[in-house]
Each structure stands twice: as C-alpha cells, then as structure tokens.
Backbone bond lengths (Angstrom), bond angles and torsions (degrees), N, CA, C in turn:
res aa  C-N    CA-C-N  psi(-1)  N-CA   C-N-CA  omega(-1)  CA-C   N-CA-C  phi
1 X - - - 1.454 - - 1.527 108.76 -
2 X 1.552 107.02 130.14 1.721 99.72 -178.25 1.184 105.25 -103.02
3 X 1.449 110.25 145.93 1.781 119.05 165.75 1.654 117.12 -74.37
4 X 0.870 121.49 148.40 1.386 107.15 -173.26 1.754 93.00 -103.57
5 X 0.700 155.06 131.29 1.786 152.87 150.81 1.736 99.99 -34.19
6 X 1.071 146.20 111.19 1.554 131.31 173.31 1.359 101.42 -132.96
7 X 1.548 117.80 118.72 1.512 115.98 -172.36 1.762 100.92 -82.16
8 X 1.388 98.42 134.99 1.274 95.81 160.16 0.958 119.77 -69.51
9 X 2.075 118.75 148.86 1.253 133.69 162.29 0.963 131.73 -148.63
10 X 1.853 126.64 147.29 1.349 125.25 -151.28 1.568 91.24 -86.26
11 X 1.505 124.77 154.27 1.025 148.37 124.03 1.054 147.98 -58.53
12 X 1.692 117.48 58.16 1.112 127.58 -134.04 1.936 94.06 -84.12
13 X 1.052 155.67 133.01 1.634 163.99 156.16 1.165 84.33 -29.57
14 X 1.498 119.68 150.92 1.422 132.85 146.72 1.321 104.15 -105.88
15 X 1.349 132.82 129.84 1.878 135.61 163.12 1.311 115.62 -94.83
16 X 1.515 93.78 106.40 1.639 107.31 -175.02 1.679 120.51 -80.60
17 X 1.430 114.88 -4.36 1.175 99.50 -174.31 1.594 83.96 -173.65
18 X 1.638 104.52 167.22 1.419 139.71 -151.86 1.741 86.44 -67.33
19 X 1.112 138.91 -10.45 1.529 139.15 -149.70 2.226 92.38 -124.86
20 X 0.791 91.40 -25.39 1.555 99.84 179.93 1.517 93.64 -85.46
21 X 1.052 112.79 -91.16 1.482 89.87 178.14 1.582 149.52 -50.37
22 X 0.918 116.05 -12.24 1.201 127.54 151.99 1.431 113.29 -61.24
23 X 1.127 119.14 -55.55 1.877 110.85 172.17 1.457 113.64 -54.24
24 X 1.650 99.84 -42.22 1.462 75.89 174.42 1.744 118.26 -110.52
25 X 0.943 136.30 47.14 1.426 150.36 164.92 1.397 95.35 -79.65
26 X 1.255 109.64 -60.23 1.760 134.45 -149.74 1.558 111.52 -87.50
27 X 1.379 130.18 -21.26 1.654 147.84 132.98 1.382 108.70 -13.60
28 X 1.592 98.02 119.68 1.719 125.24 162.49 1.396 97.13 -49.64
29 X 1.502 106.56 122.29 1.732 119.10 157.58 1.658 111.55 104.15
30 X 1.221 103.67 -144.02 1.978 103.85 -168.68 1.284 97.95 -77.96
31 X 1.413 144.12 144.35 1.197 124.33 128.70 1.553 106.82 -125.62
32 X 1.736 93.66 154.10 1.498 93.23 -177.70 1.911 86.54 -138.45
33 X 2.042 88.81 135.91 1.409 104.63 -169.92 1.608 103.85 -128.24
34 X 2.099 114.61 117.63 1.184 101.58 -152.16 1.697 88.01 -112.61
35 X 1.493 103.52 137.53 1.692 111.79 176.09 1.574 86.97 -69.37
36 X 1.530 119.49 141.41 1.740 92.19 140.35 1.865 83.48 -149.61
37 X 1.074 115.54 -132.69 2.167 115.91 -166.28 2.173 76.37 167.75
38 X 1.577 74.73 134.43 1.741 96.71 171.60 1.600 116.00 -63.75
39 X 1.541 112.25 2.16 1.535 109.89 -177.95 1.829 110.36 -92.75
40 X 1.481 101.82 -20.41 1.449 110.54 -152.78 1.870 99.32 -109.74
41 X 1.663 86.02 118.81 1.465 148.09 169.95 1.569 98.88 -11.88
42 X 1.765 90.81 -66.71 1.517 98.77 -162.89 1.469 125.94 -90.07
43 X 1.952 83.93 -9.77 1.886 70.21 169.64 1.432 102.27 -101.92
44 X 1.252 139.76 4.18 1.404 141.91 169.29 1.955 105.58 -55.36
45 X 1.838 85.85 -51.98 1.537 93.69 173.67 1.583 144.32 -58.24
46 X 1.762 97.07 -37.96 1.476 128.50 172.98 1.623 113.41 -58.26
47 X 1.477 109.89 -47.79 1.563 124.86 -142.43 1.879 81.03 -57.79
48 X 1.041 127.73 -98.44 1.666 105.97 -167.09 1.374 146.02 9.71
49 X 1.772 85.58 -59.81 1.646 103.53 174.74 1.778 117.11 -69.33
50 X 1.350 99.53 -19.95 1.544 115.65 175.22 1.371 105.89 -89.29
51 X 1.287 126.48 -32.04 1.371 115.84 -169.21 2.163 106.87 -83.88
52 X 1.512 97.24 -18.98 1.628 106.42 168.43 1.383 105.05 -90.44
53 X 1.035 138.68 -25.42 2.080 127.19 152.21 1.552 102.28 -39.60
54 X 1.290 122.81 -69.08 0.629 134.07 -149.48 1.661 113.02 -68.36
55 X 1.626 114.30 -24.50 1.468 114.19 179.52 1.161 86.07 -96.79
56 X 1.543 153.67 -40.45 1.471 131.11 -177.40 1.448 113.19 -72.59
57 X 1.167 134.54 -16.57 1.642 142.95 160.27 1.049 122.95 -98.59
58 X 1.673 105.27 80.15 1.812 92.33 -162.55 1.893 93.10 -90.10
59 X 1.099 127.64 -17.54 1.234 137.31 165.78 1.352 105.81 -37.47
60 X 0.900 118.18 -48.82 1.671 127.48 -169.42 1.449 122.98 -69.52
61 X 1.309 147.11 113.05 1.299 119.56 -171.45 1.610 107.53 -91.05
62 X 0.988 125.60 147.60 1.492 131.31 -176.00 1.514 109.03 -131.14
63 X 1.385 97.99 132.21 1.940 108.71 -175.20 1.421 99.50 -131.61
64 X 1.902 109.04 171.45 1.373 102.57 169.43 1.567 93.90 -147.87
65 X 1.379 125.93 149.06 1.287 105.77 166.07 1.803 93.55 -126.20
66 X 1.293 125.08 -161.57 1.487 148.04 158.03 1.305 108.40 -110.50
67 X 1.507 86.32 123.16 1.503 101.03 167.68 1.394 135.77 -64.41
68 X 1.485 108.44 -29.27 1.505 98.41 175.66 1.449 110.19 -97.24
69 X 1.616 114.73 -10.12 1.358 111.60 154.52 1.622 136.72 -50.41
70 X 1.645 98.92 -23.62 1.644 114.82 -156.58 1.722 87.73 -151.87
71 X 1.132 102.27 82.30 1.913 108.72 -174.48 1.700 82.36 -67.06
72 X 1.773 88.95 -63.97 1.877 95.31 -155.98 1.511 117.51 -39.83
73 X 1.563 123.09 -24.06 1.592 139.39 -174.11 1.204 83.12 -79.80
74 X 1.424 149.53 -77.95 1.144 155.64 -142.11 2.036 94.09 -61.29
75 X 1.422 107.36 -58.04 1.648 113.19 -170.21 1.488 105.90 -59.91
76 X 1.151 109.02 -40.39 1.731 127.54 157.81 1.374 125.54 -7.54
77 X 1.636 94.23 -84.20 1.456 119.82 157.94 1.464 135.22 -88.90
78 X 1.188 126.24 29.82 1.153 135.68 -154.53 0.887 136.82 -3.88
79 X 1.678 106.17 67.81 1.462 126.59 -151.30 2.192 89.90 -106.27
80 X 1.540 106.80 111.26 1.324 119.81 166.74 1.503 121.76 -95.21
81 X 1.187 105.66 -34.78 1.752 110.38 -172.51 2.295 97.08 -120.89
82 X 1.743 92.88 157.51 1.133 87.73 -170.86 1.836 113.17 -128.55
83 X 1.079 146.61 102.92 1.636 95.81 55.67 1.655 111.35 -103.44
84 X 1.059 120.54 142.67 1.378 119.29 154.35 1.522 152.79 -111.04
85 X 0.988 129.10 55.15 1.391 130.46 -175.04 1.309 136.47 -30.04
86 X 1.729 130.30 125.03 0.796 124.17 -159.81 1.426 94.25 -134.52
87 X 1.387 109.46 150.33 1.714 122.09 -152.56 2.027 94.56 -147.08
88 X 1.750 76.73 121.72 1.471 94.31 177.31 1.635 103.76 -127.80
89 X 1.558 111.32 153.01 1.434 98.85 171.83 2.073 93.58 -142.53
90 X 1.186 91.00 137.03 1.711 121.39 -168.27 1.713 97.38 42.60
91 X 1.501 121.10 43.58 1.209 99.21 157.85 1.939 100.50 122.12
92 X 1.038 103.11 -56.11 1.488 110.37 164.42 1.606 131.14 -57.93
93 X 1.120 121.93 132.32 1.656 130.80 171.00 1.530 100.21 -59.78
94 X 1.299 107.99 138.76 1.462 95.60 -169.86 1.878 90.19 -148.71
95 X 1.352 112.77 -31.37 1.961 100.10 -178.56 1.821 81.89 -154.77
96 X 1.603 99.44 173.49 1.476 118.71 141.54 1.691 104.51 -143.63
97 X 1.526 102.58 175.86 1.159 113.41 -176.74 1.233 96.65 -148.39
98 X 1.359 122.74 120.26 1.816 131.12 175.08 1.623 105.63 -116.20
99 X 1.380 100.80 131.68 1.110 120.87 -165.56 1.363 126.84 112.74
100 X 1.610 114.39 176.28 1.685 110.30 -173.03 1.656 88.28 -100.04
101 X 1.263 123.63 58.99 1.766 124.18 157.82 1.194 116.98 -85.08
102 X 1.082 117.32 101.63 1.445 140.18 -173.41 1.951 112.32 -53.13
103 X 2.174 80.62 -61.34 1.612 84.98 -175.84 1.409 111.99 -77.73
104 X 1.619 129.29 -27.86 1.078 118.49 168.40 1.957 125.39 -48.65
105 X 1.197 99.59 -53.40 1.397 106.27 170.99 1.840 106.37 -43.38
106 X 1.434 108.81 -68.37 1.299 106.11 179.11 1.332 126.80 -31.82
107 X 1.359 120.66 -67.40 1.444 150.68 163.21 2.135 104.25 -38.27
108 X 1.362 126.07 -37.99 1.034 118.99 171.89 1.419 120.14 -71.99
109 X 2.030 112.19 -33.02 1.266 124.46 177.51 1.642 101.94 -72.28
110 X 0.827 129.13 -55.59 1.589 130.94 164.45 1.444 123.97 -0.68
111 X 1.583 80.03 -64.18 2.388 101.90 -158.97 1.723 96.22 -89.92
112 X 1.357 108.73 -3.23 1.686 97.01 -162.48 1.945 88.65 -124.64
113 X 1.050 126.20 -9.28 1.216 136.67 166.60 1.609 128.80 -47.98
C-alpha cells in the first residue's frame, strides 16, 4: 500500500463582495479578514505562513478578499497598504496587523483566541 505525501492546506474563503464580508465580520468567534491585490509582493510571500495559522487555528475563521476587487471592503476598513489583516471577535473590531508580520499576526490570533 503506497502513502501518497499530501501537503496539507488551508482553505482559506475568498469574500467577493461588500455582503460577504459583512457575514463574516459580524460571525460568532475569531475572524481574521486579509486585504491583499494580486500585484502585492508581500502577501504573495506571506500567504503560506497564513495558510499554516490557519490549519493550526482551526477555531479561527480566516478570509481574504482583493482590494481593488472590493474598494468599498477596503474603504470599510481603512485598509491603505497591503497585506492587512483585520481581526474581529463575535462581531466586534478588535486589532489589525499591516504588513507581511507573521509573528505579529500570530500573537494577535493568540490574545483574541
């Protein structure tokens, strides 16, 4: 019988529109909602380290949308630079974290966990 090697990977939601996020902004428990746009560097670079938060926090819900896909989400949260994460818990704004900071992100999923 062969093992196959199969890397795990998170399934992170994509939020396509001003109505997606709002359902999940407003969601019982962690949520974490990441600005990023298909041009930018660092969240191209990050997404891994986010997609392993995300399998060790399965508690946590984790989304991502595009910013220039979803300006109004972006004007929303007054998300200017990318990536930015924004962390709600049962519904409330509670942190962000801008930038590809790995441990900061971690450390926010942590205290709000």
């Amino acid at each position: 019988m062969s093992v196959e090697n199969q890397k795990e990977e998170a399934k992170i939601p994509v939020l396509k529109n001003m109505a997606d996020y709002l359902k999940a902004a407003n969601a019982d428990g962690l949520t974490i909602i990441e600005g990023t746009a298909a041009w930018c560097g660092q969240c191209k670079a990050i997404a891994p380290e986010v997609d392993k938060l995300a399998i060790e926090f399965p508690k946590a819900n984790f989304y991502t949308y595009d910013v220039d896909s979803n300006p109004d989400v972006a004007q929303e949260l007054g998300v200017s630079s990318m990536p930015t994460f924004t962390i709600f818990k049962d519904g409330d704004l509670e942190d962000s974290v801008t930038g590809a900071k790995i441990k900061e992100l971690r450390a926010a999923v942590e205290k709000y966990l």
